[in-house]
C-alpha positions as CSV (number, residue, x, y, z in Angstrom):
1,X,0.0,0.0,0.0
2,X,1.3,3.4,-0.7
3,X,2.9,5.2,1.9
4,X,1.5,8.4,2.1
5,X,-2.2,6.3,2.3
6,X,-0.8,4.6,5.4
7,X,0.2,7.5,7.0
8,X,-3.2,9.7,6.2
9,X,-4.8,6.4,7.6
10,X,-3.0,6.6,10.8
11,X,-4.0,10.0,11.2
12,X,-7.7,9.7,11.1
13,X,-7.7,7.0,13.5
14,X,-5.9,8.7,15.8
15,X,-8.3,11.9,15.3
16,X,-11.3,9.6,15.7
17,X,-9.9,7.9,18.9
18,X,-8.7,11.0,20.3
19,X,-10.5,12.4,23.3
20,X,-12.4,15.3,22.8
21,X,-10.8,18.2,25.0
22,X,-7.5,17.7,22.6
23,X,-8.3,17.2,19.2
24,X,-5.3,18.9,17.6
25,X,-5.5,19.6,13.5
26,X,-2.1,18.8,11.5
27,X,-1.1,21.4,8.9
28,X,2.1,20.6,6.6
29,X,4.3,23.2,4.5
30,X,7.2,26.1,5.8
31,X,7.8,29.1,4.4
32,X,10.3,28.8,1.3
33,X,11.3,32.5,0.5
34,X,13.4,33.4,-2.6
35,X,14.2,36.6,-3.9
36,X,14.8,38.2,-7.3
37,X,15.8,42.2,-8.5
38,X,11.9,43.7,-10.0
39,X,13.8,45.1,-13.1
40,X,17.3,45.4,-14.4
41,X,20.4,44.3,-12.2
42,X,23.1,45.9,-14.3
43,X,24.0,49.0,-13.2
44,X,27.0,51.7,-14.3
45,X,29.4,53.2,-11.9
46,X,27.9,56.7,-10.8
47,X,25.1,55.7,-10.2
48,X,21.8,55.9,-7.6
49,X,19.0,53.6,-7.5
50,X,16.3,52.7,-5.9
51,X,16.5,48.6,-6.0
52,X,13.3,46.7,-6.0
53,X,14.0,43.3,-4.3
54,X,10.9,40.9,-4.7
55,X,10.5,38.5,-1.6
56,X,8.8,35.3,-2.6
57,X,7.1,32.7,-0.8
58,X,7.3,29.7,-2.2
59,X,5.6,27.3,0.4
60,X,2.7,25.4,0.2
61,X,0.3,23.7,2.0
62,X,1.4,19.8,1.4
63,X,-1.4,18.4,3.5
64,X,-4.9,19.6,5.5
65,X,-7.5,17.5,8.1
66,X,-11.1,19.2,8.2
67,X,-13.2,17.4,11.1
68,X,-16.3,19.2,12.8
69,X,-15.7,20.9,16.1
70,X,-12.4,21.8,15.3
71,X,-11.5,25.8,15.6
72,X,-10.0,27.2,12.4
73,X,-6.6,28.6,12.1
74,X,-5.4,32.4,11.7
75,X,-2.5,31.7,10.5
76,X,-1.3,28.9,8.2
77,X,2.4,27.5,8.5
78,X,3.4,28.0,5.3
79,X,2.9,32.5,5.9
80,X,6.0,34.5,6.5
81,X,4.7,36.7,9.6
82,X,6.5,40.0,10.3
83,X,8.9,40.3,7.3
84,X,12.0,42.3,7.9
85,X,14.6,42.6,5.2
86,X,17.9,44.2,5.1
87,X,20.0,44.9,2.0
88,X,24.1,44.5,2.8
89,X,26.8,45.3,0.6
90,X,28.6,42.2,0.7
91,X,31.8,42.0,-1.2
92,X,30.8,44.4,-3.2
93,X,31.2,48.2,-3.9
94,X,27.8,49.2,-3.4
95,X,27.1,51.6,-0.7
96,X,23.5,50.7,0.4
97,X,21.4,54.1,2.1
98,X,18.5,52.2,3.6
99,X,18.0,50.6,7.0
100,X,16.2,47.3,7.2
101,X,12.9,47.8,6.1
102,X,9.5,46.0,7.6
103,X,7.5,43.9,4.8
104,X,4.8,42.6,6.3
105,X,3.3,39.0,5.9
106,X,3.9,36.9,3.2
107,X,1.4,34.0,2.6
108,X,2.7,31.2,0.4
109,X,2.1,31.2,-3.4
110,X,2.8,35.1,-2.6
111,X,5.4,37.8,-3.0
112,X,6.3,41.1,-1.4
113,X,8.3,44.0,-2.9
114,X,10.9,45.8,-0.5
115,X,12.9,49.0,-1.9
116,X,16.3,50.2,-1.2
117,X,18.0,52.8,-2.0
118,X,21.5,52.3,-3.6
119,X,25.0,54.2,-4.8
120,X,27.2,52.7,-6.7
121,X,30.3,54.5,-6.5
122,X,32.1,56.8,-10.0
123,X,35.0,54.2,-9.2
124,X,33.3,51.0,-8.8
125,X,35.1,47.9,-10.5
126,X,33.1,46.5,-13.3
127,X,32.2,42.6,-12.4
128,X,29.7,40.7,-10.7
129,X,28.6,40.1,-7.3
130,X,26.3,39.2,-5.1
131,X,24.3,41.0,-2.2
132,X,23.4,39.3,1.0
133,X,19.8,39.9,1.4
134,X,19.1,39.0,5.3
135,X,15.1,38.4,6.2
136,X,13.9,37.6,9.7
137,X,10.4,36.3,10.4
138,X,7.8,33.8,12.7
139,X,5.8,31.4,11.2
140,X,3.6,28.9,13.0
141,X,4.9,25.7,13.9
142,X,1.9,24.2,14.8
143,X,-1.5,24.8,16.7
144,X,-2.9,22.9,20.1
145,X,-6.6,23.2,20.3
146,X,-8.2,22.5,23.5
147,X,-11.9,21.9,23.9
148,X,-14.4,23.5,21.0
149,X,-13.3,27.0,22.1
150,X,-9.0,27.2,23.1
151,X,-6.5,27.0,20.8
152,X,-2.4,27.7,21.6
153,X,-0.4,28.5,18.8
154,X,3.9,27.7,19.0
155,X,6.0,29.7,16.1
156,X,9.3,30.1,15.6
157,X,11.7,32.8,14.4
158,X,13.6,32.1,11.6
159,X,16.8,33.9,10.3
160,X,17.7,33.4,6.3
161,X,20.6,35.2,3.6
162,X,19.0,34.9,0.4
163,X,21.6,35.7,-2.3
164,X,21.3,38.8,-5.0
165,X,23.1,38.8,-8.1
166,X,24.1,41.6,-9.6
167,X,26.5,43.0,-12.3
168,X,28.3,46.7,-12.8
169,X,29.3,47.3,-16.1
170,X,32.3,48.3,-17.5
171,X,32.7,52.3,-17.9
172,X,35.1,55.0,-19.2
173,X,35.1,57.2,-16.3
174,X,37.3,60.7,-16.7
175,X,39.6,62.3,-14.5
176,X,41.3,65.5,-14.8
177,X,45.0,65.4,-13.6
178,X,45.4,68.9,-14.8
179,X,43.9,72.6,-15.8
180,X,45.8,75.6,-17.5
181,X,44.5,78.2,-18.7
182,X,46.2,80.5,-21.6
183,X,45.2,84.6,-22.2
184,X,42.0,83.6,-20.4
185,X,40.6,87.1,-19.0
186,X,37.0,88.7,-18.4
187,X,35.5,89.9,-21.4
188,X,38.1,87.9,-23.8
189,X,38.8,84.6,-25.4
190,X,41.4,82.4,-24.4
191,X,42.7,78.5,-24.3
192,X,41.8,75.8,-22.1
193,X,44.6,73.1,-21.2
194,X,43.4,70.1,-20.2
195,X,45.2,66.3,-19.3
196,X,42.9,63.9,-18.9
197,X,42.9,60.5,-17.9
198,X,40.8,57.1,-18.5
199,X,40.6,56.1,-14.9
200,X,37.7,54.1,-15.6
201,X,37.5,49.8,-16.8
202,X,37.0,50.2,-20.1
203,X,38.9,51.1,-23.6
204,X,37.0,54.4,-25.0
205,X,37.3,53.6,-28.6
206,X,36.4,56.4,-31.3
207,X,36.2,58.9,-28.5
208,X,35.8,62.5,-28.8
209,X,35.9,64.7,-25.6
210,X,33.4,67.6,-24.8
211,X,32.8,70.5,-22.5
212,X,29.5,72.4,-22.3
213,X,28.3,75.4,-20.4
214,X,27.8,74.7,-17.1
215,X,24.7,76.5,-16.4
216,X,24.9,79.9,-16.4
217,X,29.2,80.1,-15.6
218,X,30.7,82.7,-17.3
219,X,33.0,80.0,-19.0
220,X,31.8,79.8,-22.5
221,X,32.7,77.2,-25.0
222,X,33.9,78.0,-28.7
223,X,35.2,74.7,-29.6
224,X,33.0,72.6,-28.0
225,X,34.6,68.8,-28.8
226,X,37.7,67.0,-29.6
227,X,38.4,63.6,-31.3
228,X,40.9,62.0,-29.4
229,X,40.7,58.6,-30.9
230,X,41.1,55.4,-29.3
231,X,41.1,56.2,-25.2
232,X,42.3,53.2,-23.2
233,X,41.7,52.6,-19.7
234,X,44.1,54.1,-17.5
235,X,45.2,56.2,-20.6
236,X,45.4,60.0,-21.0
237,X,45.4,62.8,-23.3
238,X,45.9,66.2,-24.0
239,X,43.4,68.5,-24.8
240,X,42.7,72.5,-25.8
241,X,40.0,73.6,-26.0
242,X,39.1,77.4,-27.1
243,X,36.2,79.1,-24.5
244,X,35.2,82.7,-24.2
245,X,35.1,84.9,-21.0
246,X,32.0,86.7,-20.1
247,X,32.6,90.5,-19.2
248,X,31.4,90.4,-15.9
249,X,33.4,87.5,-14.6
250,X,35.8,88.3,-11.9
251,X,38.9,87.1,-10.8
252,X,38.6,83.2,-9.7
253,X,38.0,79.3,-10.9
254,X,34.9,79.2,-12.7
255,X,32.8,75.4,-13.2
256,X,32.7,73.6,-16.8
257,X,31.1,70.4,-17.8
258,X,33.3,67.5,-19.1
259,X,32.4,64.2,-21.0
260,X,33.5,61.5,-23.4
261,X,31.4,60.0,-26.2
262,X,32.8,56.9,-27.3
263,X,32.0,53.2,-28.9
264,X,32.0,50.5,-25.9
265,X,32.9,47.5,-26.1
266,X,29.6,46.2,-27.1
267,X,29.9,48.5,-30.3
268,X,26.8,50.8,-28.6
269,X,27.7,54.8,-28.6
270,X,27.6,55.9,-24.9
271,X,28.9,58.9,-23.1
272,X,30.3,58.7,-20.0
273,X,29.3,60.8,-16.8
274,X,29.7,64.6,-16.8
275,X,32.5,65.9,-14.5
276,X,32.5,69.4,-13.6
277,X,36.0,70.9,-13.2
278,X,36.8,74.4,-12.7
279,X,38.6,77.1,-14.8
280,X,41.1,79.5,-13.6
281,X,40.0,82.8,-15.0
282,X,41.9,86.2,-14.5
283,X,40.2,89.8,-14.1
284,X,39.3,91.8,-16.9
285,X,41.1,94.3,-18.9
286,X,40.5,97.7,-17.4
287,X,41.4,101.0,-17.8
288,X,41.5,104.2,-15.3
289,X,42.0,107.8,-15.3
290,X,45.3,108.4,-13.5
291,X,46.0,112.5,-14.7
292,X,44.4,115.2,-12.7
293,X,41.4,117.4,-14.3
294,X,42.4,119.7,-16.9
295,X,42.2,123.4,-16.2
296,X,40.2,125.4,-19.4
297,X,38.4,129.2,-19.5
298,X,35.1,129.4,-21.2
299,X,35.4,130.5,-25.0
300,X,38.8,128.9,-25.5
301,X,40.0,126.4,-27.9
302,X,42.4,123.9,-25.4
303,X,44.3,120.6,-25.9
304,X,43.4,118.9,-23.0
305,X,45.8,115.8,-21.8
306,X,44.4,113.0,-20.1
307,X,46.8,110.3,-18.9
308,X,45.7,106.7,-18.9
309,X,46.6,103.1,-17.3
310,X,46.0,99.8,-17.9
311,X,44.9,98.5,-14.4
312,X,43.7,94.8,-15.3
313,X,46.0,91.8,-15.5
314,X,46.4,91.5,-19.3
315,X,48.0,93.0,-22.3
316,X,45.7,95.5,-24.1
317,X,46.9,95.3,-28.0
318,X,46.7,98.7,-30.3
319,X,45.0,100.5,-27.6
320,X,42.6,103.2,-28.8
321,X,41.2,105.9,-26.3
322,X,37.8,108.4,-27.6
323,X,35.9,111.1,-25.3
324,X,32.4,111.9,-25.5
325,X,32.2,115.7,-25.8
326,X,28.9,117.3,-24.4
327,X,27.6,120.4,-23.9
328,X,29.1,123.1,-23.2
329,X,32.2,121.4,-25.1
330,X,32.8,120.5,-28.8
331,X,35.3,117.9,-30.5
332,X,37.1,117.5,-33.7
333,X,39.6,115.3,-32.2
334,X,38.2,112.9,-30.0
335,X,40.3,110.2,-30.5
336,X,43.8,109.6,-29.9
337,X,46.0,106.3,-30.4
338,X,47.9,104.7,-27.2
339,X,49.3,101.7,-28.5
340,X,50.3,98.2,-26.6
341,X,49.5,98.9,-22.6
342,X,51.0,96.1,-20.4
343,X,49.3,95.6,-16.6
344,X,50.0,99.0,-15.0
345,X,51.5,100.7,-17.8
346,X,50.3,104.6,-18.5
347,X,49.7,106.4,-21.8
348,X,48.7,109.9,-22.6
349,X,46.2,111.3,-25.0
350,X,45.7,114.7,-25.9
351,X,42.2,116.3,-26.9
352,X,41.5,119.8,-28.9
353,X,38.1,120.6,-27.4
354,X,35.7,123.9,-27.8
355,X,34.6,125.5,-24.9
356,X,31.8,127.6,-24.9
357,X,32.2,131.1,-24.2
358,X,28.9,130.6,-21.6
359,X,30.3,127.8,-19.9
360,X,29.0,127.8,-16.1
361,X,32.1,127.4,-14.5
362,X,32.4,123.8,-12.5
363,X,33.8,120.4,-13.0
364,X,32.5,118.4,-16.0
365,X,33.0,115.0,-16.6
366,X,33.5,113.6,-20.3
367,X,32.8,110.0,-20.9
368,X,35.9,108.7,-22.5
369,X,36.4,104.6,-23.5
370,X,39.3,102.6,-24.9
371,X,38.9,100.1,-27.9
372,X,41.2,97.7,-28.0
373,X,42.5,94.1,-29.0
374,X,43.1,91.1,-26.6
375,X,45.6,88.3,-26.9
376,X,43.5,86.4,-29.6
377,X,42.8,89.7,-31.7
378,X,39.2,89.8,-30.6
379,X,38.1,93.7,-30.4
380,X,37.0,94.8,-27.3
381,X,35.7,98.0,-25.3
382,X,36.6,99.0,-21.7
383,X,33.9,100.0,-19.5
384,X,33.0,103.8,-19.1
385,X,35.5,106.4,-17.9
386,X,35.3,109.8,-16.7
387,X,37.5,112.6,-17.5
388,X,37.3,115.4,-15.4
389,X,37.4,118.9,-16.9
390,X,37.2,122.3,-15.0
391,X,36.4,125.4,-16.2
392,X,37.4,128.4,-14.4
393,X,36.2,132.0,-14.3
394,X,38.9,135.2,-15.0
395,X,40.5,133.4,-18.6
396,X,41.2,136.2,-20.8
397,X,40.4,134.7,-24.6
398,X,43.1,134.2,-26.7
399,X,40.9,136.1,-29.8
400,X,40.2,139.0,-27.6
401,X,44.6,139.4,-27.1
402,X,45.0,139.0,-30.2
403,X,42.8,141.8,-31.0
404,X,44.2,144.2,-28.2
405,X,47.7,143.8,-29.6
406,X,46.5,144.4,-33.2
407,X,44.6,147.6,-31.9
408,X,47.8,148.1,-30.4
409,X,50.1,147.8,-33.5
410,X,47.7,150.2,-35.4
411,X,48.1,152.8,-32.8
412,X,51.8,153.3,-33.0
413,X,51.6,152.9,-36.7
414,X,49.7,155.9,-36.7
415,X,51.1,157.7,-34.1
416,X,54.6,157.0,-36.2
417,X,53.0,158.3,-39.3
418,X,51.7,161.4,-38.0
419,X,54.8,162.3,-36.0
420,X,56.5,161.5,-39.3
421,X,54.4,163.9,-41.4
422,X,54.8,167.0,-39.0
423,X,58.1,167.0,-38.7
């Protein structure tokens, strides 16, 4: 006779010979918990994920007794009662950012979906591995009943590592090792210098290597990408890249996006992860002022000399200074040629300027600029200067002396001639 026969046959004799106050109902099957990633298990370094681990229960209930006056169950032996899981790193590189989290029940045939949240480091090794997925939970050994109305129910705790495989893919990953700048100013172009290395786990093949505006910095690109060609791991380049200045940048290191578009080794095109680095820029070229206001008389015709110097920390090229005349002066000559101004270096200009004969007399101040040429040849324009100009009360006009000593001359001609005549 088959065995399982003989032993439900056992079973019922011994439930219909049993004494009434401790009829006890047998219920067969454990938990069986498994557990599997909800989604993709590949990941690239850089990353941060939220990892959806299903928990499965895989038992089942084997074997059940129904007889009259026997209390029914809450529980069956084969649920998962008070489900906590914890995600652990393991032998791998992952660095997990959640605490154990609480589940729940799991009845069998069912599953449960936990979530953790995960950072897989920019220089994680590409490989597999596995992470230890610990779960602690009761489940109900068996159940006493006792008369039509008592039942005592024994569980037990149970402690399980189910095993999670998952795989990081290979990556180039950049690194910058180092960052020069040449003629790179406020308000100018310049050159960016750049040596950068593979540090990542795989050869960059094809690659060309980018920079983009990193939000609004005032580090603009002008040659945007460079084809650099097959990239190895652990290899580096050279780079140079050409990137303009904004005007109102000052003085300091300034950020800029960096990345690599290449053909893996799977023959897809990928990019790797932006790196942010930061650019040395120096202050603009600026100009001041240096001379002391010029002294004029309403109604003259003056040359004015106004001294100026380079106070910014580049070369200006073929320097080019121009006033503004207003009321109550007037220009011919507004402009006047400097030349090549090094950092701190001075250069005068001289102005012929009008001034009207009912100038108020008082301080005016002419707006004067520079044009000029930066390291690259771009043409640029200083910011606003003024150029202080005083008029003064008491001038005598030059006109009006000339006239006097006209009048003058006529008078001793005359006088000559007259003495001349009576003698």
């Amino acid at each position: 006779m088959n065995m399982r026969y003989i032993v439900i046959l056992a079973v019922l004799i011994s439930l219909l010979c049993a004494p009434v106050m401790a009829d006890v109902k047998y219920l067969t099957g454990d938990p069986d918990l498994s557990a599997s990633m909800a989604g993709r298990n590949e990941f690239s370094p850089g990353e941060e994920v939220v990892l959806k681990v299903n928990i499965e229960n895989r038992g089942l209930i084997e074997m059940k007794f129904v007889r009259s006056g026997i209390v029914e169950r809450d529980d069956l032996p084969s649920t998962a009662k008070l489900v906590k899981a914890g995600l652990f790193a393991g032998d791998s590189p992952l660095v997990i950012k959640a605490d154990p989290q609480m589940v729940g029940d799991i009845p069998g045939g069912e599953t449960a979906t936990v979530s953790f949240a995960v950072k897989i480091p920019a220089d994680a090794m590409a490989g597999n591995y596995t992470l230890p997925l610990h779960v602690h939970y009761l489940y109900l050994k068996y159940a006493e009943q006792y008369g039509q109305d008592a039942i005592s129910y024994t569980y037990r705790e149970m402690d399980e590592t189910l095993d999670l495989p998952i795989r990081i893919r290979p990556k180039a990953m950049l690194e910058v090792t180092s960052i020069s700048g040449e003629h790179l100013n406020a308000g100018t172009e310049g050159y960016l210098a750049l040596n950068v290395r593979n540090r990542g786990s795989e050869d960059a093949k094809d690659a060309v290597l980018r920079i983009t505006r990193n939000g609004n910095s005032p580090v603009i690109p002008t040659d945007s990408s460079l084809f650099v060609g097959d990239f190895p791991a652990g290899g580096s380049r050279e780079a140079r890249f050409k990137v303009a200045i904004s005007r109102d940048a000052g003085e300091g290191a300034y950020p800029l996006d960096l990345s690599c578009l290449y053909t893996n080794s799977e023959g897809d095109t990928v990019s790797s992860d932006l790196m942010t680095i930061g650019v040395p820029v120096g202050g603009k070229i600026q100009f001041s002022v240096v001379s002391p206001p010029s002294v004029v008389h309403a109604g003259e015709k003056p040359v004015i000399e106004v001294e100026y110097q380079n106070t910014g920390s580049a070369l200006a090229r073929h320097a080019q200074a121009r006033i503004s005349a207003v009321d109550p002066f007037t220009s011919n000559d507004d402009s006047a040629y400097l030349g090549d101004l090094a950092p701190g270096e001075k250069a005068i200009a001289r102005y012929e300027v009008n001034v009207g004969a009912g100038a108020t007399a008082k301080e005016y101040g002419l707006d004067s600029e520079i044009r000029y040429r930066d390291a690259l040849d771009n043409s640029a324009i200083s910011d606003t200067m003024k150029v202080r100009v005083r008029v003064e009360e008491g001038g005598i006009s030059p006109l009006l002396i000339v006239g006097i000593l006209i009048l003058l001359a006529c008078a001793g001609g005359a006088g000559y001639y007259i003495l001349k005549k009576r003698k």
